[in-house]
NUKOL-709505 format. One record per residue (C-alpha): y, z, x. Coordinates in steps of 0.02 Angstrom, whole numbers, plus 32768, in hexadecimal, padded with zeros to 4 digits. Layout:
YZX
...
***
This chain:
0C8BB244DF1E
0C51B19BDF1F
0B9FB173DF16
0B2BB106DFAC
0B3DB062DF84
0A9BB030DF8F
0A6EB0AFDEF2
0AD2B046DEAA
0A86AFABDEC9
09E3AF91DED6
09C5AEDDDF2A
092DAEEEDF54
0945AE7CDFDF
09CDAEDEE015
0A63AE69DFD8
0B03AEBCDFC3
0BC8AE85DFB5
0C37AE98E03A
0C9EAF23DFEC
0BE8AF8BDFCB
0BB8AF64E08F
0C58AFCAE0C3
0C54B04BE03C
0B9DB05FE082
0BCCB078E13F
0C60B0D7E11E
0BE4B14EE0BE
0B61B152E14F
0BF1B156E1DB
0C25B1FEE176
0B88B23DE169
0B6EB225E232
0C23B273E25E
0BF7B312E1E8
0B69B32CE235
0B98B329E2EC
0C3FB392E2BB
0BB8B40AE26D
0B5BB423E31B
0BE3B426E366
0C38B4ABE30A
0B8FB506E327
0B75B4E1E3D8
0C44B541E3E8
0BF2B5ECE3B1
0B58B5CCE43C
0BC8B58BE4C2
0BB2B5FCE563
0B0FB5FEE538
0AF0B53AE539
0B67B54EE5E7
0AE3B5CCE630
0A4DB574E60B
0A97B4EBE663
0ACFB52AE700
0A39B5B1E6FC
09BCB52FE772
0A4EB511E7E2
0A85B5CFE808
09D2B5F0E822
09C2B571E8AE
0A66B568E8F7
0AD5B5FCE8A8
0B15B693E928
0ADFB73DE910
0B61B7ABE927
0AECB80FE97E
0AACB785EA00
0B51B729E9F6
0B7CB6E5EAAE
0C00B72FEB12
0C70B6A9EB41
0CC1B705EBD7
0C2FB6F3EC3B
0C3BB63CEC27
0B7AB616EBE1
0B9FB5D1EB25
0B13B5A7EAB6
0AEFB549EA22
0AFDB5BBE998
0B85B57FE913
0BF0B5BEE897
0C31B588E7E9
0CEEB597E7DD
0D67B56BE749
0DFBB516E780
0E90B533E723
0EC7B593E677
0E8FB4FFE5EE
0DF8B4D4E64C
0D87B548E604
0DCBB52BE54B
0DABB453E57A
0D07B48BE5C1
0CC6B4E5E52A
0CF5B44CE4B6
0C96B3DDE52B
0C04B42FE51C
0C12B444E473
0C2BB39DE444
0B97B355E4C5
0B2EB3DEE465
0B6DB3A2E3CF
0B52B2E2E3E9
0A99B307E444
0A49B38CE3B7
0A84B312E32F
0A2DB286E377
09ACB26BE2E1
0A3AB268E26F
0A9EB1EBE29C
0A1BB17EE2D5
09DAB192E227
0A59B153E1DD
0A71B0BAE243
09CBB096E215
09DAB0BAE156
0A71B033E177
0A12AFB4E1B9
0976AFC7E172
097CAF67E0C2
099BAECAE115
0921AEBBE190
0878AE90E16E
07DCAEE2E15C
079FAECBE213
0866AEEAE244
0867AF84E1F5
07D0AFC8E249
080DAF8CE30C
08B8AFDAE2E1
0859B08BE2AE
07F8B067E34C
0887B073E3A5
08E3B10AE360
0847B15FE368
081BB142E412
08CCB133E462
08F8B1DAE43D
0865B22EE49E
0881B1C2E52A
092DB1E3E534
08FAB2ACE529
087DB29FE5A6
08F2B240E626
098DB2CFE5FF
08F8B351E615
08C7B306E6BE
098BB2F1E703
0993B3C1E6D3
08F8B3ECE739
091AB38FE7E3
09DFB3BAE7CE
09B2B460E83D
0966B3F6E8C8
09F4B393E8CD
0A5DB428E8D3
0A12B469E94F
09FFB3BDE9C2
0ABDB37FE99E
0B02B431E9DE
0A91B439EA7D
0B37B3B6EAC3
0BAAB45FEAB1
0BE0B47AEB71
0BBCB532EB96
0C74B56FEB83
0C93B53FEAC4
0C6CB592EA30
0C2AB511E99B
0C88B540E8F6
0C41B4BFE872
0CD5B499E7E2
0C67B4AFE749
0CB2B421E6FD
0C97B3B7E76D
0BE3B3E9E76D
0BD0B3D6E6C1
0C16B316E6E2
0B8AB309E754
0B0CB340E6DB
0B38B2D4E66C
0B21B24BE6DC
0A7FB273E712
0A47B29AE65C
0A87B1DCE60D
0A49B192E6C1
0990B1D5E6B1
0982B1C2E5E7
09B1B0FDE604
0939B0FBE682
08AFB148E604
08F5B0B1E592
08C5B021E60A
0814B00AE5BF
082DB002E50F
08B1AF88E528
0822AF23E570
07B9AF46E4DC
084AAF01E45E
0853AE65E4C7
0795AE55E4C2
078AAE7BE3FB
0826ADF2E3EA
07BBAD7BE435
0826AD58E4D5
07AAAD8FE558
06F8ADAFE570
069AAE2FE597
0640ADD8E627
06F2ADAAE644
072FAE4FE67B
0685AE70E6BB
06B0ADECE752
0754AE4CE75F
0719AEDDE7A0
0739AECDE870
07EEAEA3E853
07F2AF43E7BA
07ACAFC9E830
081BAF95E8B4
08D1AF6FE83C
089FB037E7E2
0891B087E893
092FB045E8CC
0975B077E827
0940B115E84C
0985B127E8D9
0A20B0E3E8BC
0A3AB142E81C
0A26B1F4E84D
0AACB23FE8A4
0A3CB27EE922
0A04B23AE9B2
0956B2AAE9B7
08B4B23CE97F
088FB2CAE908
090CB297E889
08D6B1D2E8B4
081FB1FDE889
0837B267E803
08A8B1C8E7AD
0846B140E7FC
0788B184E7D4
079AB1A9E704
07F3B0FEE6F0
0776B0A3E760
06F0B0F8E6E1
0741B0D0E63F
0766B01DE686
0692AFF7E68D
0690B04CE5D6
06F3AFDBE5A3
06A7AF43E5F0
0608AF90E597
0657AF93E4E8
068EAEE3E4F9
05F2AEA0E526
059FAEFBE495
0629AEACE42C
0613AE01E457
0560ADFBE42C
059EAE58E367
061EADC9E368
05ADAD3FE384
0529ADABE304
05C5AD7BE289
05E5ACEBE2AD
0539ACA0E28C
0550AD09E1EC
05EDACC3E1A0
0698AD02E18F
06D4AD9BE12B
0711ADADE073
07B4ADA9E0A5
07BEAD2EE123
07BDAC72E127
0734ABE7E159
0768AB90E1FB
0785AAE4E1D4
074CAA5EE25E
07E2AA0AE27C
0788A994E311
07B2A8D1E2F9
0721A879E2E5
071FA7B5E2F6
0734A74DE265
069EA6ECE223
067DA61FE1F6
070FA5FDE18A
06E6A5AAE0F1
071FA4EFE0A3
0782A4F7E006
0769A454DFA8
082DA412DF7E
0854A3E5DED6
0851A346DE80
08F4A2DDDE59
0933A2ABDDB7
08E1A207DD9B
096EA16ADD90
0996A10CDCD3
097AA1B0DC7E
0A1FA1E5DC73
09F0A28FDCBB
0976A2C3DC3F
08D4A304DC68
085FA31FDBEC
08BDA32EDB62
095AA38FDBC1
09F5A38FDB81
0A5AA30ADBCC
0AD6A328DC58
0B78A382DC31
0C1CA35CDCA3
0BA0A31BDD17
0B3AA3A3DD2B
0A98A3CADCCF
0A19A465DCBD
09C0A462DD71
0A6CA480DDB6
***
C-alpha cells in the first residue's frame, strides 16, 4: 500500500510535485469513501430503526389510531395520516437511502477532516486557524439547523393536512416524506450557515463589522421572508422557529466581527506574521529637483587626439569612445 505523500516529503512549506498532490488526494478521497461506506454498511443493520425515529414525531401528531380512526361513511374525515409503501422495490430503495444519508451525515468529521488535512500545509498560519474555525463551527450549526427542521416537522404536519376536505383519507408515501425531510433538514442547516459566512467575509477583510451592523433592517426583514418562503408550511410557527435562531446568530456574528476588527487593527499596529510578507507602499510620489550633470570636455584641436599622454587615435577612433 502506498504511503501519504506528504510522509514522504516533508516541505515544510508544504511544496509538493504534481504527481505527490494526486497520490495525496487520491489517498484522502479513499480514506473519505471508506469511511462513509463503513456507516453506511452500519446504518443497513439499524435501518427500521433510523426509519422509526424519523417518522416517530410525525405519527404522534398526525398518525391514525386504529382505534380513533375516522369512519369515512359518515362523511367527517380528519387529519390523521398514514405511511404507505408504494410498490415492491420501494422499500429495498428506501432502506439504501437512508442508509447512505446516515452514512454521509455520521461520517461528517471524517471527511471533513480530511479535506482539511488536504489543504492545510499550504495555507498559512492565520489560514489554517479560520479554516479550523470553520469546520469547527459549521458542523454544529449545520446540526443545530437539521435539529430544528426535525422538531417543527410535526407542526407542519399537522398545519399542511388541516387542507384534507372531510371525505379523504391522507396516506403519506414514506418516500416521499423522507424527500421532504431532507429538504427541510439541508434548508434549515444552510440557514444556521448564513452567519459564519459573514464572519469569513469579515476575517477576509471584505466587510466590516460596523458594516453588517448598518445591515441589519434589510437582514431581519430578507431572513423572515426566507423563512417563510422556505418552509413548506404556510403556519408562522415554522417561519418563527427559522426566522428567530438565524436573526440571533446574525447579531452574534455582527458581534464577533466587531471584536475582530479591533484584534486586526491590534496587529496591524504590531507588524505582520512570520510567515507573511511586509506590505510594500507602492503610492507614486512626485519626483524631486532634478539635478545638472556637468558634460564632458572635448578633445582639445592640434593634439592629434591625445590627452594626457593617451594613446593616439586608432582607425579614427580613440579611448573615450
Amino acid at each position: 500500500m502506498l504511503k501519504s505523500a506528504r510522509k514522504q516529503e516533508k516541505d515544510p512549506e508544504g511544496r509538493m510535485p504534481l504527481a505527490e498532490h494526486l497520490r495525496e488526494l487520491r489517498n484522502r478521497l479513499l480514506m473519505s469513501v471508506g469511511a462513509i461506506c463503513l456507516v453506511t454498511i452500519v446504518a443497513l443493520f439499524f435501518y427500521k430503526d433510523i426509519v422509526s425515529f424519523l417518522m416517530q414525531p410525525v405519527l404522534d401528531s398526525v398518525g391514525c389510531d386504529p382505534s380513533t380512526k375516522i369512519d369515512l361513511s359518515l362523511g367527517t374525515g380528519g387529519s390523521c395520516a398514514d405511511f404507505t409503501v408504494n410498490g415492491l422495490l420501494s422499500p429495498f430503495t428506501i432502506m439504501l437511502k437512508v442508509a447512505f444519508m446516515t452514512g454521509l451525515v455520521v461520517s461528517t468529521p471524517i471527511w471533513l477532516y480530511q479535506l482539511w488535512a488536504f489543504l492545510a500545509p499550504g495555507l498559512h498560519r492565520h489560514e489554517q486557524k479560520y479554516s479550523l474555525f470553520f469546520v469547527g463551527a459549521g458542523v454544529p450549526l449545520f446540526v443545530g439547523g437539521a435539529f430544528f427542521a426535525y422538531m417543527i416537522l410535526p407542526t407542519t404536519a399537522e398545519v399542511l393536512l388541516d387542507f384534507t376536505p372531510a371525505p379523504a383519507k391522507n396516506l403519506l408515501p414514506l418516500d416521499d416524506f423522507l424527500d421532504l425531510l431532507t429538504r427541510m433538514v439541508v434548508v434549515f442547516g444552510l440557514a444556521f450557515e448564513l452567519p459564519l459566512l459573514l464572519v469569513l467575509l469579515n476575517l477576509g477583510g471584505v466587510v466590516t463589522g460596523r458594516r453588517m451592523l448598518s445591515w441589519w433592517r434589510a437582514m431581519v426583514m430578507g431572513i423572515t421572508l426566507f423563512g417563510a418562503v422556505a418552509t413548506p408550511s404556510t403556519d408562522p410557527v415554522g417561519m418563527f422557529a427559522l426566522a428567530g435562531p438565524v436573526t440571533l446568530l446574525y447579531f452574534a456574528a455582527v458581534g464577533v466581527s466587531l471584536l475582530n476588527d479591533r484584534r486586526r487593527a491590534r496587529r496591524e499596529a504590531a507588524g505582520p506574521d512570520d510567515d507573511e510578507a511586509s506590505e510594500l507602499d507602492l503610492t507614486p510620489e512626485a519626483v524631486g529637483e532634478i539635478e545638472p550633470v556637468a558634460p564632458g570636455g572635448a578633445l582639445p584641436e592640434g593634439t592629434g587626439g591625445q590627452v594626457n599622454g593617451s594613446r593616439p587615435p586608432q582607425n579614427g577612433f580613440d579611448d573615450a569612445t
